[in-house]
N, C-alpha and C positions, 0 to 999 in steps of 0.2 A: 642806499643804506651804506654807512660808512661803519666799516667792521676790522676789529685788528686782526693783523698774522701772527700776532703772539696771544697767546694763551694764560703768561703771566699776568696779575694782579700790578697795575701802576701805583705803585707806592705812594705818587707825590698824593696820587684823588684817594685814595684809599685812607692817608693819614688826614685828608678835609673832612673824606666823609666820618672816620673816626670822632672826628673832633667836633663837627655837626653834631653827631647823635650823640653824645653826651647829654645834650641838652633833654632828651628823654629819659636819662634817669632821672630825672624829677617828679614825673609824674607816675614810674614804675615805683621808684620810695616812698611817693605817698599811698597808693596803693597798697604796698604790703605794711607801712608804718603803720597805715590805720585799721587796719584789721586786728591788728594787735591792740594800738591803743585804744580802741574802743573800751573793751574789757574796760580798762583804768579809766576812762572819763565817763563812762556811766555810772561808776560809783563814786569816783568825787564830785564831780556837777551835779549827782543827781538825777539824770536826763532819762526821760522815755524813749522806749525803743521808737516810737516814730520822731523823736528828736534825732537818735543817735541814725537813723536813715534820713533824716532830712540832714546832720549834720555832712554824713557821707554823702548822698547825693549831691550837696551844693557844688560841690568842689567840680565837679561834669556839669551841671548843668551852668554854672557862672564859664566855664570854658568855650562855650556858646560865643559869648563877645569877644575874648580872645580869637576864636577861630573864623568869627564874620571879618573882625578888624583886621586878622592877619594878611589878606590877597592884598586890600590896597594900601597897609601898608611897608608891605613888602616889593609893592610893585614900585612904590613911593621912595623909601631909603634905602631899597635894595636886599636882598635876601639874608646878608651877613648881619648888620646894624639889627633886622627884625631878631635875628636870635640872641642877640646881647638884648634887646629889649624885652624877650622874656625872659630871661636868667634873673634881669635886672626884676621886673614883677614878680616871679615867684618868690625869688630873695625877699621881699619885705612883706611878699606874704604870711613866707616862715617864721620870719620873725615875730611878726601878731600873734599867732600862732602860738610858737614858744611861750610867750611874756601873757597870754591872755587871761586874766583872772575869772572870768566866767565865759558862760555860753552865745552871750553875746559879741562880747571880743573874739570869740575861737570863730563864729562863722566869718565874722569880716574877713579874718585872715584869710578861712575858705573861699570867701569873695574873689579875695585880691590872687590869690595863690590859684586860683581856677581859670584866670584871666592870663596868667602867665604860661601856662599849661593849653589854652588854646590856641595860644600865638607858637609856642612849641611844635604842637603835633600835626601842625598843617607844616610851617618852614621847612623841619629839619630833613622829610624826606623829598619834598620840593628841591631842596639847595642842591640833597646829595643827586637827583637823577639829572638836573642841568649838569654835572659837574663829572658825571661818569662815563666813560666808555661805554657802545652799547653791550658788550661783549660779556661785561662785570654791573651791568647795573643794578639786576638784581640782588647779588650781593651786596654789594654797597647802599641799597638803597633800602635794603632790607634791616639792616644795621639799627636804625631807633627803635625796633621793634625787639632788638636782640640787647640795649641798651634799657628798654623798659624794665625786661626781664631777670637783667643783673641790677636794676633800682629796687625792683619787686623784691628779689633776696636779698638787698641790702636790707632791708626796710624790715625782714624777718628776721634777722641776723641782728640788727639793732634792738630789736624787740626782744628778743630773749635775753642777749644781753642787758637789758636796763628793764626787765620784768621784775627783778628782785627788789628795788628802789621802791621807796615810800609811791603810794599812788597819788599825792599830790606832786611830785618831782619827773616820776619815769616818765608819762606821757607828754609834759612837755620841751623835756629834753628829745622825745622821739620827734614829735613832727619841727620840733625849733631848727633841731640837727640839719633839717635839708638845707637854711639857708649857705652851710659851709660848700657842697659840690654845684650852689648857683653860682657863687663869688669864681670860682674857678673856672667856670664854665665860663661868665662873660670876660673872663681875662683873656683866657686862649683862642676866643673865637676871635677874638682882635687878628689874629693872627694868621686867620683864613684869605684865603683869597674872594675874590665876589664871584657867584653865577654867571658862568660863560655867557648864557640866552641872555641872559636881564642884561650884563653889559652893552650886547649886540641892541636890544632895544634900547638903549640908552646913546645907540650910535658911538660907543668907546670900542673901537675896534679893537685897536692896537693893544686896548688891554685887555681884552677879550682872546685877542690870539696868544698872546703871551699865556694867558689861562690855560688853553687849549694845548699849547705847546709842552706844559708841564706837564696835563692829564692824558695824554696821549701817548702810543707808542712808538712815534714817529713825527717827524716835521710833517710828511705827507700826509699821516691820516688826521694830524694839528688841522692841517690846511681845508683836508675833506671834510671838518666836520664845521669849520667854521664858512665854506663855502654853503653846505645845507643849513645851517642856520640863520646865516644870513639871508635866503632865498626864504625864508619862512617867515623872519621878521619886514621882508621887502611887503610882503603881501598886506601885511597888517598895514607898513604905512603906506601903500596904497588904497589901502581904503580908506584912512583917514592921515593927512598929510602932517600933522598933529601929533609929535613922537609920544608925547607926556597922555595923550588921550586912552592909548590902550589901557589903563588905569582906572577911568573915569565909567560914568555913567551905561556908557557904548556896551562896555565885557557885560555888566548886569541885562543891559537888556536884552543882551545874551544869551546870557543864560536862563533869564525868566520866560523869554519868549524862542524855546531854541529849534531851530533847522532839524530834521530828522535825523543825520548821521550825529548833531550833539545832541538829541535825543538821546539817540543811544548812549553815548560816551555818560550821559549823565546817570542813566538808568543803573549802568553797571557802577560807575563810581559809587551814586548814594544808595545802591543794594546791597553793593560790600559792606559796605560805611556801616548801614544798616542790622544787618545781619550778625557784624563782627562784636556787633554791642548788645544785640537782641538773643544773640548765643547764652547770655548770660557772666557772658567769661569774668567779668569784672565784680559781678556781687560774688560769684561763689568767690573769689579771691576774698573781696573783703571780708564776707561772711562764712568764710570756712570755719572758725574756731566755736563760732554758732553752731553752724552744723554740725559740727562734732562733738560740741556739748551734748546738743538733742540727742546725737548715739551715744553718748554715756561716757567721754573723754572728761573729768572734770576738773583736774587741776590746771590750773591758768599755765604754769612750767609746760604741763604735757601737750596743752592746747597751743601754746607758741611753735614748741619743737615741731610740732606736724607740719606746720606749714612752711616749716625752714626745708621739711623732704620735700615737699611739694614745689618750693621753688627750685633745689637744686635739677629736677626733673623737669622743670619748666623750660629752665638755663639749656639745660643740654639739648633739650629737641629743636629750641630756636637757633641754637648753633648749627643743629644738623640741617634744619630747615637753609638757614642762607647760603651755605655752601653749596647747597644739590639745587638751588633755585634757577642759576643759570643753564645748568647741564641739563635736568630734566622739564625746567617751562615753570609758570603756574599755575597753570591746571590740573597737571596732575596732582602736585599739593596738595593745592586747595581744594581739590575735590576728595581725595586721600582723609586731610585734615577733618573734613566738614564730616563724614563719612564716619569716621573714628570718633567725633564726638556725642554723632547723634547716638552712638553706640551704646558709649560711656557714661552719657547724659540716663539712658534708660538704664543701666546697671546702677549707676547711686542711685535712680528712684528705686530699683525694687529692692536695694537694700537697706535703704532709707525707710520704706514699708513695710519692711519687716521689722525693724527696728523700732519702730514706733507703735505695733500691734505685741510688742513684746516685752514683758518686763523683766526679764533675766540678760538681756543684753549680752546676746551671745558674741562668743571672741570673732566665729567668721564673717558676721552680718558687719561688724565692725572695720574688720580687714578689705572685706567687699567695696564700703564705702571709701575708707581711704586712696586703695588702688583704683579706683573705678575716677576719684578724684583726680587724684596724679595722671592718669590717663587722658581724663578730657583737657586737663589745662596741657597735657602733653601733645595733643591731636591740635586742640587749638594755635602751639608754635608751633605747629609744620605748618600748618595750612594760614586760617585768617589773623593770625596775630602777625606774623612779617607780610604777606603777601597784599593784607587791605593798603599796608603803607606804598609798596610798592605800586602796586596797579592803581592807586588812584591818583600818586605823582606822575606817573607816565601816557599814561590815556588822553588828556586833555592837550589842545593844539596852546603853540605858545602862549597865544594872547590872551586866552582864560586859563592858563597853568594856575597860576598862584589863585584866584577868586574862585575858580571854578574848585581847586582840593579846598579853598577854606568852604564854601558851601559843604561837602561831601566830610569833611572832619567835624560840621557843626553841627550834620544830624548822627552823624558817631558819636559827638559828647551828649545831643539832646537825648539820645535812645537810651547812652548810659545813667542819666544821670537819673531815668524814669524807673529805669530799673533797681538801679542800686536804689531811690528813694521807697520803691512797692517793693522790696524783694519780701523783706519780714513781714511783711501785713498780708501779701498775698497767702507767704508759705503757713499763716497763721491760721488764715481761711480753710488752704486747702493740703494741708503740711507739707516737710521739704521732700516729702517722696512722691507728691503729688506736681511739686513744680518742677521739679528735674524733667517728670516724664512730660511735662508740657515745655518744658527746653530743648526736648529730644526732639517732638515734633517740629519747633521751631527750627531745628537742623536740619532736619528731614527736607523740609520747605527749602531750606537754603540750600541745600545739596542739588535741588532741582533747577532752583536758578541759575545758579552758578554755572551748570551744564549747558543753559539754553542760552543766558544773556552774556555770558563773560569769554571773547576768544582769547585765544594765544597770544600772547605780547612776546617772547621769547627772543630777542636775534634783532628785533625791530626797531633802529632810533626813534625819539621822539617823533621827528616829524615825519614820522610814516606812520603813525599810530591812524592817522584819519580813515586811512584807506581799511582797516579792518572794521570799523562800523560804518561803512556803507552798508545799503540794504541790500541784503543778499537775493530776494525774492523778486529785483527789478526788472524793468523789459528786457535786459541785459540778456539776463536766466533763462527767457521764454522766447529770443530773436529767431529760432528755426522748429522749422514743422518739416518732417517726411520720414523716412525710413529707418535712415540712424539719428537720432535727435541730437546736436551737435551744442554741446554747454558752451557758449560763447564767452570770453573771457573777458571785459571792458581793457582798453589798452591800458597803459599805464598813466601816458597823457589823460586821460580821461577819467581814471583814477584818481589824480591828482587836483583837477579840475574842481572835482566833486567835495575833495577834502578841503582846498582854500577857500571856494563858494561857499563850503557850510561851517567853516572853523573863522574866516577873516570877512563876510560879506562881500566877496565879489560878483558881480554880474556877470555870470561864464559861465553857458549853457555847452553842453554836449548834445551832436546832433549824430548818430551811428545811422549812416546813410547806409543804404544795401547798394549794389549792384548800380551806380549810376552814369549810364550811358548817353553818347551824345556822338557826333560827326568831329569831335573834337576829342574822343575818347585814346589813348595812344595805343598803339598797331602791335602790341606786345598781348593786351588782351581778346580774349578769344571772338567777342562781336568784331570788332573792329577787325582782326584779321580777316573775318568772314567776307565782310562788307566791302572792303578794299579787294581780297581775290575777286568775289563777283565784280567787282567794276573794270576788273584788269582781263577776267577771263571776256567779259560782254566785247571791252575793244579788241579784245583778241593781242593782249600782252602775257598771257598766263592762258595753263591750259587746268593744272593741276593745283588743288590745293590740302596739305598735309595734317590730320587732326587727329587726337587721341581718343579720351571719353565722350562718346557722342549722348551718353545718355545720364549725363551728370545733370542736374536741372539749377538752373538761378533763379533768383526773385529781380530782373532789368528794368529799368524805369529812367527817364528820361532825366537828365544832370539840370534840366533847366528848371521842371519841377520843384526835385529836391532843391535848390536854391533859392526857389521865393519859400519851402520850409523853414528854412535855414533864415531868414530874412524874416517871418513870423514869428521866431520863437525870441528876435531880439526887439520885439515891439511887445514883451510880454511886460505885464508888473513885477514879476518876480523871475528868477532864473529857474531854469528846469531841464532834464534829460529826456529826449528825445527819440523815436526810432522812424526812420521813416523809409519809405519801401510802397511796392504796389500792391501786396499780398496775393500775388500773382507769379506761378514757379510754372518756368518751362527747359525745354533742353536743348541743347544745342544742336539737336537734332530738328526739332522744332523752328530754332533761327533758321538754320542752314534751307529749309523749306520754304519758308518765308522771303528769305534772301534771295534765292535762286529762281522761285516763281514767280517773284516780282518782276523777275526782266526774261523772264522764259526759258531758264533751264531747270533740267535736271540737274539735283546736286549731285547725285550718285553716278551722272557718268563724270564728274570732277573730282569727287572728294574721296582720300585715300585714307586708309588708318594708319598710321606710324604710331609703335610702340611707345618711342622716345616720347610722346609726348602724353604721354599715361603718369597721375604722378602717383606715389604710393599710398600719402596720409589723404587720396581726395575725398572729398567729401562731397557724397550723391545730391542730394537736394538740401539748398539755404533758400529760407521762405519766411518774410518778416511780417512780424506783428507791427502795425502802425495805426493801433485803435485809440492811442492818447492824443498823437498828433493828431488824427482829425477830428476828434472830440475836443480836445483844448485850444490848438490852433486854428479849428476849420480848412485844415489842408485837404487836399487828396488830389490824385496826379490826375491830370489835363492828354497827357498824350498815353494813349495804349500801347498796349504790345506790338501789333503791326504796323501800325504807324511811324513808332521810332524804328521795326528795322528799313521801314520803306524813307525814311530820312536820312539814315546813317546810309545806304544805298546809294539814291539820289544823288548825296554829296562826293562818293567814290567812284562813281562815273563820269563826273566832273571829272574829279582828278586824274581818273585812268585817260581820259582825251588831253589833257592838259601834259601827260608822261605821253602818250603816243607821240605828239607832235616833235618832242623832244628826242624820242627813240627815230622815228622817220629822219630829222632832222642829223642822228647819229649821236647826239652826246649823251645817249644813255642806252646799256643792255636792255633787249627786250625780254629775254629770260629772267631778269632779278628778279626777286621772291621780294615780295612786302616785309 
């Protein structure tokens, strides 16, 4: 992991990712524009409440094609170009929009202006996690979600303002208005740099390191992080030699048909995704002025101003949210957030309930609802409004980064766009104090997953994300049986093994051999010590041999064995990890018995205890489970316990005759210790 020694925020990737997330206040101003202009187009068009929800849903659910199209074609013109091409689609959304003389023209815009907004909300936080330090990424990459948030209050701040205007004029000055901060937006993103990764895949080194060089705190950790990236993109083109292919076909089937550890990766991706739209967070935005008509607010003035509180409260918690995102993780957030909502969710229902069994519309039932409002959309920026954006750009290994977040942003738009289209019809069925409380539960549900499925990302570059959704429940977990149960930790190599085989398709099995011995074993481990004093003590070169823990137990098993294992698992169809072992635990007290009565001594008038060779962290009995290996493989070991120490023996008695004649001869001590 490549990590700085400073603590400061790098200015140069800071003013990228700034200028990246611009591109989401587009879709935070339409959001809060139309919850305003609703009001006014209901009564100049004419339109029914299941229009004015199909009108509002279109705009997520046409973001669907935006968000499918954006992986390849970002992987295609590169990450920068993709965000000038949605600034560039929403712009002439808005303008439909604007100019649209009926209902028909207003949804095309929705069309077009949905399709810009899906190619947005996958990129912008894609570009920013390539392009940041891992120290600051989640700040920085938390940013379009703190960019929504100041679109959101735009979008209510221009709504009061232009609420006074004839109602055939104000609403289409509100949503026409967005196309003025696209035009801006595709101007300045000109002037970004491109995605460090994507260049790296694109084999532009030089400009990739100059990239790095700027976002960095240093030439060195420049160098460290384009060294890791580069080892990450080597893997993808070794499995396919075809630089332009990681793009194609291959990432889909990928992801449609994926390996367990992108299992996982995907699970958490499209649950956040999921969740952060099935919260509701987006209809009560739009439909707040709704809802607080049904509590009794009913002048259209007083009905705008609320929701201007509502956003300034929105603003501030996501501000506080991406500050504290690095320092404390996102877990705690997000689970914090989720937590706080499903709270808040139940408090506007039961004041909502009251409200609605009551016809004198009391002042506190009313105060309940608005706080209780402010609240959730407030819980929601700590938690899932910055942190979906975050964890779902960082999770996914290079070569499904871009395809794999448009998957995961395109059931966040489909979820939204289902809801915001049933919100009014549901809350009609079962009124809005009835649906809050069933949005509470849907928190409640997320708060659970969130706990089980989603780990720590914190501190962790890109490309070591793999290694946190391996499965934690592997043979890895279960390799010792006895006394003190010993959690075996997979090495790191093996770790990483696991993350390019299931992120890039390579064929690279891990085989976690126990204890394997042989006449070849080296004289530093404790059989082989054994075996060489008995052959030295039989010719009478050694009288004495020095040993620590006699009753520490292993699981030994013959090295030639385990190697036709090892030679099975690479004739498999598919790659896979391995434990292999005799399930068989004895002690060294046991060898020494073995050893010693094989050629007719006792070992107790040789063998002495030396402290020195007691170590502190040992650990009593390793005993492997290897019930996959011979179940999948057909393995299981050929030579037993006695037999390997009567081979390792055999072989050191040789060699003790072979130093005799040497010692006789004079060019060698016959005291030397092995």
């Amino acid at each position: 992991m490549v990590t700085s020694r400073n603590a400061h925020i790098n200015k140069y990737a800071l003013a990228c990712a700034l200028l990246a997330s611009t591109n989401s206040v587009l879709l935070g101003y339409d959001i809060g524009v139309m919850s305003g202009a609703v009001l006014f187009i209901r009564d100049n068009l004419k339109i029914s409440s299941t229009k004015v929800e199909i009108l509002v849903g279109s705009l997520n659910v046409c973001s669907l094609i935006g968000s499918f199209a954006s992986g390849k074609t970002s992987d295609w013109i590169g990450r920068r170009y993709t965000i000038v091409l949605a600034a560039i689609t929403f712009f002439v959304g808005a303008l439909v929009m604007g100019f649209a003389t009926n209902f028909g023209y207003l949804m095309a815009g929705r069309v077009v202006a949905g399709i810009g907004v899906g190619y947005s909300l996958m990129i912008a936080p894609v570009y920013t996690a390539e392009l940041s330090p891992v120290m600051t990424r989640g700040l920085l990459t938390s940013l379009p979600e703190v960019f929504i948030t100041l679109g959101i209050l735009l979008g209510y701040i221009v709504n009061y303002a232009l609420s006074g205007l004839p109602e055939h004029i104000n609403w289409r000055l509100m949503v026409g208005l967005a196309a003025v901060p696209a035009v801006g937006i595709a101007v300045g993103v000109l002037f970004m740099p491109e995605s460090p990764r994507w260049l790296v895949m694109k084999r532009r080194m030089d400009e990739a390191q100059k990239v790095l060089k700027r976002t960095s705190h240093s030439d060195e950790e420049a160098h460290l992080r384009l060294v890791e990236i580069s080892k990450a993109a080597l893997a993808v083109t070794t499995c396919d030699t075809r630089a332009d292919n990681w793009s194609g076909q291959g990432v889909w089937k990928e992801l449609l048909r994926p390996s367990p550890a992108l299992r996982r990766v995907l699970v958490a991706a499209i649950g956040i995704n999921f969740f952060m739209q099935a919260s509701g967070n987006d209809a009560v935005v739009y439909y707040t002025p709704e809802v607080f008509k049904a509590a009794g607010i009913q002048q259209r003035k007083h009905l705008v101003g609320v929701t201007i509180i509502m956003g300034l409260t929105k603003t501030s918690f996501v501000l506080v949210s991406a500050f504290f995102l690095d320092k404390f993780g996102r877990r705690p957030l997000l689970l914090l957030g989720s937590i706080g909502m499903a709270v808040s969710l139940a408090g506007l229902g039961l004041g909502s309930r009251f409200l609605e069994h009551s016809s004198h519309k009391p002042t506190w039932a009313i105060a309940l609802c608005v706080v209780a409002v402010c609240a959730d959309v407030s819980f929601f920026s700590i938690g899932l409004g910055p942190i979906t954006w975050v964890y779902t750009s960082e999770i996914f290994p290079m070569r499904l980064r871009a395809q794999g977040s448009s998957l995961a942003v395109s059931v966040n738009r489909l979820v939204s766009g289902v809801v915001s289209m049933t919100f009014l019809t549901i809350s009609s069925k079962i009124t809005f104090g009835g649906m809050f409380f069933v949005l509470s539960g849907v928190m409640t549900v997320a708060t659970v997953f969130f706990y089980f499925f989603l780990p720590e990302t914190k501190g962790k570059s890109l490309e070591e994300m793999g290694a946190l959704f391996e499965k934690k429940d592997t043979e890895g977990d279960r390799l010792v049986e006895g006394r003190d149960r010993l959690q075996v930790q997979v090495a790191d190599g093996d770790r990483y093994t696991v993350n390019y085989r299931e992120a890039y398709g390579i064929f690279a099995c891990n085989g976690i051999l126990f204890n394997h011995e042989s006449p070849r074993r080296g004289e530093n481990f404790v059989t082989r010590k054994i075996t060489r004093a008995v052959g030295r003590i039989k010719i009478g070169l050694q009288s004495k041999l020095f040993l620590g823990n006699l009753q520490a137990s292993r699981d030994w098993g013959f090295a030639g064995d385990y190697v036709e294992a090892m030679w099975l698992m690479l004739q498999r169809e598919k790659p896979d990890d391995y434990v292999v072992a005799t399930e068989e635990s004895h002690t060294v007290e046991e060898f020494l018995e073995k050893a010693f009565g094989y050629v007719g001594l006792n070992w107790k008038d040789h063998v002495e205890i030396d402290k020195k060779y007691f170590r502190p962290s040992e650990v009593d009995n390793l005993k492997g489970d290897s019930t996959k290996a011979r179940k999948v493989l057909g393995w299981k070991p050929k030579v037993g316990f006695e037999q390997l120490v009567k081979m390792m023996v055999d072989e050191d008695i040789e060699l003790a005759k072979r130093e005799k004649v040497l010692v006789d001869a004079g060019y060698m001590d016959a005291q030397q210790q092995p």
